[in-house]
C-alpha positions as CSV (number, residue, x, y, z in Angstrom):
1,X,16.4,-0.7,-9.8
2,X,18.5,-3.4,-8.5
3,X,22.2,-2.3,-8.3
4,X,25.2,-3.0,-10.3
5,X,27.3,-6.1,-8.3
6,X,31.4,-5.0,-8.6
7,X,34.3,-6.9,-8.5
8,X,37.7,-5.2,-8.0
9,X,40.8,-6.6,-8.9
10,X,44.0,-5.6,-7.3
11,X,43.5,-4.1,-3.7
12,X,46.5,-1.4,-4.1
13,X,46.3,1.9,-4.1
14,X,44.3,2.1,-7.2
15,X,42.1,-0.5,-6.0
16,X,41.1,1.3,-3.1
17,X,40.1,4.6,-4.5
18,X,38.0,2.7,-6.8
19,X,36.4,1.2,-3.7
20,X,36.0,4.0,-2.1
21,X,34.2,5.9,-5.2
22,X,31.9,3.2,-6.0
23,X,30.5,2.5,-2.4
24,X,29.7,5.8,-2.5
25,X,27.7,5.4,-5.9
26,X,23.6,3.9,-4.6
27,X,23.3,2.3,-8.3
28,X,26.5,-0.4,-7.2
29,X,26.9,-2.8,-4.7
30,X,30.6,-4.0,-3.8
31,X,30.5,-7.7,-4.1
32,X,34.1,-8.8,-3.8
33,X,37.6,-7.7,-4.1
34,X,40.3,-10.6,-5.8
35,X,44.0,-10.0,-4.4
36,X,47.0,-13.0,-4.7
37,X,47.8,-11.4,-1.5
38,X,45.6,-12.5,1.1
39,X,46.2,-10.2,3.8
40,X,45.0,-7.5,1.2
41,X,42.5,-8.5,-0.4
42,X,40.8,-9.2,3.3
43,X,41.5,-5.6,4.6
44,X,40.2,-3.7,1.1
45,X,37.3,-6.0,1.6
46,X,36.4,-5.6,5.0
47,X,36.8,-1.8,4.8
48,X,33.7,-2.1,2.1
49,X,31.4,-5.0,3.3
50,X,32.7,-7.2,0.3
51,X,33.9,-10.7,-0.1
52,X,37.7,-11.3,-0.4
53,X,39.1,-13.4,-3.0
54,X,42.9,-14.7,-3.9
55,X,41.7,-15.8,-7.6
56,X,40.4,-13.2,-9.9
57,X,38.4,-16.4,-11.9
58,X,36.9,-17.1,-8.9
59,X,35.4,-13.3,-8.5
60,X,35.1,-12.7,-11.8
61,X,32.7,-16.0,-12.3
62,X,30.1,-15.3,-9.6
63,X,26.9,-14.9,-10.6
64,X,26.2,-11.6,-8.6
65,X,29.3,-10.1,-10.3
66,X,27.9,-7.9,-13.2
67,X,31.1,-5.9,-14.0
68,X,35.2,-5.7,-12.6
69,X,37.3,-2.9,-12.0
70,X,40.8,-4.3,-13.3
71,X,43.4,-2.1,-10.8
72,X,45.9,-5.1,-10.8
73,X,49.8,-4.5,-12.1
74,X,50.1,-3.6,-15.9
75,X,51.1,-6.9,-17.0
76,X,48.0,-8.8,-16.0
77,X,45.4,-6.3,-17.1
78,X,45.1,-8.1,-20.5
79,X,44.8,-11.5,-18.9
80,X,41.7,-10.4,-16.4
81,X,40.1,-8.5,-19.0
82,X,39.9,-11.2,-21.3
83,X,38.4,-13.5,-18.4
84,X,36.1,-11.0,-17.8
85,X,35.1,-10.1,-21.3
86,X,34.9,-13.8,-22.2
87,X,32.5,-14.5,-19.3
88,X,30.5,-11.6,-20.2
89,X,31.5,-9.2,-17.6
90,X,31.6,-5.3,-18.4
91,X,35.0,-4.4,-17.8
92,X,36.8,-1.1,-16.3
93,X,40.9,-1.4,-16.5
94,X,42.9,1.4,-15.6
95,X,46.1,2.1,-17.5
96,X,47.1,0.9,-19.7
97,X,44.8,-1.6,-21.3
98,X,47.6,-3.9,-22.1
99,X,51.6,-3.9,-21.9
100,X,51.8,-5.0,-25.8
101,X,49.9,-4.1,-29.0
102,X,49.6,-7.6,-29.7
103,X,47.6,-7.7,-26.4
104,X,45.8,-4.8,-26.7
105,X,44.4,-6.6,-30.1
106,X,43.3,-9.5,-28.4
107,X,40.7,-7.6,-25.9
108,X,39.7,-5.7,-29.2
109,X,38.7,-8.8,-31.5
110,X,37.3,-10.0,-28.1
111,X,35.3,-7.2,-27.4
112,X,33.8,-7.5,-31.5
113,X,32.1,-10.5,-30.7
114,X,30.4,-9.0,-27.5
115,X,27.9,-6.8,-26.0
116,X,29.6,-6.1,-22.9
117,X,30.8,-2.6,-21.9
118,X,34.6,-1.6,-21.9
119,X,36.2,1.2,-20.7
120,X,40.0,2.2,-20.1
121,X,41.2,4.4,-16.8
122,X,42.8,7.2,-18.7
123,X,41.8,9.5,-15.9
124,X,43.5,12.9,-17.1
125,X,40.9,13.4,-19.3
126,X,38.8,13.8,-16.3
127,X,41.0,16.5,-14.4
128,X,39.2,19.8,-14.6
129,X,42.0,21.6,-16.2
130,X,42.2,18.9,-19.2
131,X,38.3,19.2,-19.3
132,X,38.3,23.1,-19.6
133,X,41.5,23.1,-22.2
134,X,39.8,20.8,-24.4
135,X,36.5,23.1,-24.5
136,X,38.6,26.1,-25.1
137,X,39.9,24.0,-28.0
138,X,36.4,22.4,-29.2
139,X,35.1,26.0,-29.3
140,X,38.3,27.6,-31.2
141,X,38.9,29.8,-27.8
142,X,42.8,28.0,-28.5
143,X,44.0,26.2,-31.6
144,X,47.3,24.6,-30.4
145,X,50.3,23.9,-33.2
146,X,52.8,22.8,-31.2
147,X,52.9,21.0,-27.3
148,X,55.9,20.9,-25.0
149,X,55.4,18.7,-21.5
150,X,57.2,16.7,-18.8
151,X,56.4,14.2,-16.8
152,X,58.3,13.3,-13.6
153,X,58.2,10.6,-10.8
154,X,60.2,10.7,-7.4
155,X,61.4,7.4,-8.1
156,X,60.6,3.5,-9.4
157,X,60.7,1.7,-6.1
158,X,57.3,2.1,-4.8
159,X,55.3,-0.2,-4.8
160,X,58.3,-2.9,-5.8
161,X,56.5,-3.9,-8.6
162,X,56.6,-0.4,-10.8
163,X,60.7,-0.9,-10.9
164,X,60.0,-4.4,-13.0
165,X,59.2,-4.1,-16.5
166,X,58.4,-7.2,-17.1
167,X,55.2,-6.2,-14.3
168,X,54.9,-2.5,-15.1
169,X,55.7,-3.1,-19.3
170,X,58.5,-0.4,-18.4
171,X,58.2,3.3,-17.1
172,X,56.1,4.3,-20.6
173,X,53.2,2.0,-19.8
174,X,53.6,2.8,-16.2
175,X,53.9,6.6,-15.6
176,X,54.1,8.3,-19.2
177,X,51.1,6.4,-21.0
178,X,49.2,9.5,-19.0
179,X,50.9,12.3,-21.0
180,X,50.7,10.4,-24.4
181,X,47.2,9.8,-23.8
182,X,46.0,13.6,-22.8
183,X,48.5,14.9,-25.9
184,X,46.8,12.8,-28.0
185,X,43.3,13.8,-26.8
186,X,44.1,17.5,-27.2
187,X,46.0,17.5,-30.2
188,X,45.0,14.8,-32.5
189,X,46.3,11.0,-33.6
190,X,50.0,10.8,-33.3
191,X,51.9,10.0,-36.8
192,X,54.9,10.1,-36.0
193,X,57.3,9.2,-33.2
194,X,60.7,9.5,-32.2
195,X,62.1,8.5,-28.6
196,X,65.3,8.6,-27.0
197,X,66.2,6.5,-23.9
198,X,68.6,5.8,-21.1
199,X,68.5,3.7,-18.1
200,X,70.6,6.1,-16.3
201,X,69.7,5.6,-12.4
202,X,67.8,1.9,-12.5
203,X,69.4,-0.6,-14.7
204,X,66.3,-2.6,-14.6
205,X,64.9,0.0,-17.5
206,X,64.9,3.3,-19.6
207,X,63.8,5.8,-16.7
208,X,65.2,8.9,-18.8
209,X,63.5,9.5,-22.1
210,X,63.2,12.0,-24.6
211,X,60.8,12.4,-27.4
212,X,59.1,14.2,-30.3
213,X,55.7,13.6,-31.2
214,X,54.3,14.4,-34.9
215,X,50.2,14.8,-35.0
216,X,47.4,14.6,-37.5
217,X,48.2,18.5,-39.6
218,X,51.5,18.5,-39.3
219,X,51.2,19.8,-35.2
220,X,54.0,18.5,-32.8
221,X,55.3,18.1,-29.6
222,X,58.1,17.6,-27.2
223,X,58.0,15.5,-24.1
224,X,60.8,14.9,-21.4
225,X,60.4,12.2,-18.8
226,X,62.2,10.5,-15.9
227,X,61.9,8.2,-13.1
228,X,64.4,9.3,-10.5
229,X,63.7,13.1,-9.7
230,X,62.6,13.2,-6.1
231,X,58.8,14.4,-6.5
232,X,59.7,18.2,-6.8
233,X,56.3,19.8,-8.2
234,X,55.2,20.1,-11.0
235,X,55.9,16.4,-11.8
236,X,53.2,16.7,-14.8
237,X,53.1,20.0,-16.8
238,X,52.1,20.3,-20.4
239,X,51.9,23.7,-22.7
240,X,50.3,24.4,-25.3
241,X,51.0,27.1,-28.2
242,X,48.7,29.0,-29.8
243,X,48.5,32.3,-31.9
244,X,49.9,34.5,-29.6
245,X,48.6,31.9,-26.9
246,X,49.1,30.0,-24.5
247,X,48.1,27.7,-22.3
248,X,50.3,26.2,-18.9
249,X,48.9,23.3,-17.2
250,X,50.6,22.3,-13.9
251,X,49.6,18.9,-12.2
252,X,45.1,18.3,-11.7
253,X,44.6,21.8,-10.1
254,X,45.3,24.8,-12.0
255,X,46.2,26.0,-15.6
256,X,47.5,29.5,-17.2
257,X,45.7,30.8,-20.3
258,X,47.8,33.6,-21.9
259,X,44.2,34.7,-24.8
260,X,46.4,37.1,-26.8
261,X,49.5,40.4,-26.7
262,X,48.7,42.8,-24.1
263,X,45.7,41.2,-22.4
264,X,46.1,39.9,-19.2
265,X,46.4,36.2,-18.1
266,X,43.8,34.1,-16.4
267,X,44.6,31.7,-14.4
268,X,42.0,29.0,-13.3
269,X,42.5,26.9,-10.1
270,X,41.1,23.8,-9.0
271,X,42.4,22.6,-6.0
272,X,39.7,23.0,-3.5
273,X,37.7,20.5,-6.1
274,X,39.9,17.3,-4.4
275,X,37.9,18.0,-1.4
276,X,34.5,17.0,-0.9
277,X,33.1,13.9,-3.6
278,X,35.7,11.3,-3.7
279,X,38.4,11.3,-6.6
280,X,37.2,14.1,-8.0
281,X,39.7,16.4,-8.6
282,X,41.5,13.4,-9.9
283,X,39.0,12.1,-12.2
284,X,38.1,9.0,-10.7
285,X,34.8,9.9,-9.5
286,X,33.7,10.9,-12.9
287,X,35.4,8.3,-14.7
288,X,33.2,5.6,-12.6
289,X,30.1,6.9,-12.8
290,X,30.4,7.6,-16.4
291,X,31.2,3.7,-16.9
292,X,28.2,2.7,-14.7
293,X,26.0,4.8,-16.7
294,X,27.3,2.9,-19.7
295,X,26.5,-0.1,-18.0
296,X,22.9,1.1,-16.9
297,X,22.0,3.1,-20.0
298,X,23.9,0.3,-22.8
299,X,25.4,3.8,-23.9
300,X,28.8,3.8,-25.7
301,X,32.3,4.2,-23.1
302,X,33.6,7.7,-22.9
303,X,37.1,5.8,-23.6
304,X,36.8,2.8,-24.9
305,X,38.8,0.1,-26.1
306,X,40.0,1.9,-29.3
307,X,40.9,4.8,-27.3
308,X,43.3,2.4,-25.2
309,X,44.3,0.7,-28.2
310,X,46.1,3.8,-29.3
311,X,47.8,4.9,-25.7
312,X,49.7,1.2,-26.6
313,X,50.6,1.7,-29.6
314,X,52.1,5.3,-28.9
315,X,53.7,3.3,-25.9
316,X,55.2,0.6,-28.0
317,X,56.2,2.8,-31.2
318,X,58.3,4.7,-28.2
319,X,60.2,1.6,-27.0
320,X,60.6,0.4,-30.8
321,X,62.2,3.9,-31.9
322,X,64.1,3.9,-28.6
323,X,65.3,0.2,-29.7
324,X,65.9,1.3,-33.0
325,X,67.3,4.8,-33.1
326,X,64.8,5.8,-35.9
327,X,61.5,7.9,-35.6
328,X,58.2,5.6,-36.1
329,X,55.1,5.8,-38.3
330,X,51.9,5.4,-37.3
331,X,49.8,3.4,-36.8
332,X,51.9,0.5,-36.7
């Protein structure tokens, strides 16, 4: 079977794992990596016996180029997946698919009138603890009515780029989208939103927000976020509520699962699964493979364009109730 040829966009740190999970994979062959910066794009390329590039058009238009990995800042994901999808490249973008509904429409009518595969990085639904909760929840182990969750980051300075929002579409589309998406995969299509916002430490953006999330059956949660904590752990944690249940999720490795009154608790840990097969414990290993098979098998993506549609437009009903000071329906 001749392999899959690769291009990646965006030789950061996203880039890289990518890089290092598909040379790994015997059914792909690196071809190239595309990187405005130079320097970068010749390092990441080196490090995998691939062609270096400074124009993504150029890498995405070669002929041995079957499919890109999009791991370039927010704001141009849009723009290279359209190139791509338009030039009848399958496509892999991480998060988020787009910085703007109206942008996140555009790959979708583009994707209508072709064949090729798209799929979107939402890699949380990938970590073993999300995996296992979501079985418990498929197989009415835990029926969740109500969510509460944070999510946390050190600080917006690193790389540069993540403290603009005009590059990163603001510390939603940058950090939270993760949260939003994984709620929404456990608990149903959000209905309802309303956010609350400061830009208390970084006047460049809101980097403290508050909000409440209404779901499909009337189920709801709450979710606090900021950008300026210092990385004190957990910086991701999200619980679920049950009939006399519960279920505590901290960070990729473990969870708490609380069955019932006067049982005991189990808890489930995960952490020795980062070692050994690249990115797994962080779902990046699984993620890509499940994409190639999509490209080998012309199979359906596990999360596909739809499925990053909505991440947006949770993202953007958040900014526009923010902006407003009123909750938001859904869809928009």
């Amino acid at each position: 079977m001749a392999k899959i040829g690769v291009g990646i966009i965006g030789s950061g740190h996203a880039g890289s794992v990518h890089a290092q999970v598909l040379s790994a994979d015997s059914r792909v062959k690196l071809v190239g990596v595309a990187d405005m910066n130079k320097d970068a794009a010749e390092a990441l390329a080196a490090k995998h016996g691939a062609e270096p590039h400074d124009d993504h058009k150029a890498l995405i238009d070669e002929d041995s180029v079957q499919a890109v990995f999009i791991t370039s800042p927010n704001a141009l994901h849009a723009e290279h997946a359209l190139h791509a999808i338009r030039r009848g490249k399958h496509v892999f973008s991480e998060k988020p698919m787009a910085i703007s509904t109206a942008d996140g429409k555009r790959i979708v009518d583009a994707l209508r009138e072709s064949r090729v595969k798209y799929q979107v990085g939402h890699n949380r639904r990938f970590w073993p603890v999300y995996k296992r909760v979501k079985s418990m929840i498929e197989t009415g182990a835990l029926k969740p009515y109500m969510a509460s969750a944070r999510i946390i980051r050190g600080e917006l300075k690193r790389p540069s780029w993540v403290g603009d929002p005009k590059i990163s579409g603001g510390f939603i589309y940058e950090s939270i989208i993760h949260v939003l998406d994984a709620l929404r995969w456990l608990m149903g299509d959000v209905t309802e939103v309303h956010a609350f916002g400061k830009a208390n430490v970084y006047e460049s953006q809101v980097n403290d927000i508050a909000m409440l999330l209404r779901f499909r059956e009337d189920r709801f949660a709450s979710l606090a976020c900021s950008g300026h904590t210092s990385w004190i752990a957990p910086v991701e944690r999200v619980e679920l509520y049950g009939d006399h249940s519960c279920v505590v999720i901290e960070e990729p490795w473990k969870f708490a699962h609380s069955p019932g009154l006067d049982v005991e608790t189990v808890t489930y840990d995960f952490s020795q699964l980062s070692r050994g097969t690249t990115g797994w414990g962080w779902g990046f290993a699984e993620e890509d493979k499940l994409f190639i098979d999509s490209v080998i098998n012309d199979t359906k993506a596990v999360v596909d364009e739809l499925e990053g549609y909505k991440a947006v437009e949770i993202g953007e009903a958040c900014y526009r109730s923010m902006n407003s000071g009123k909750p938001i329906q859904l869809p928009l």
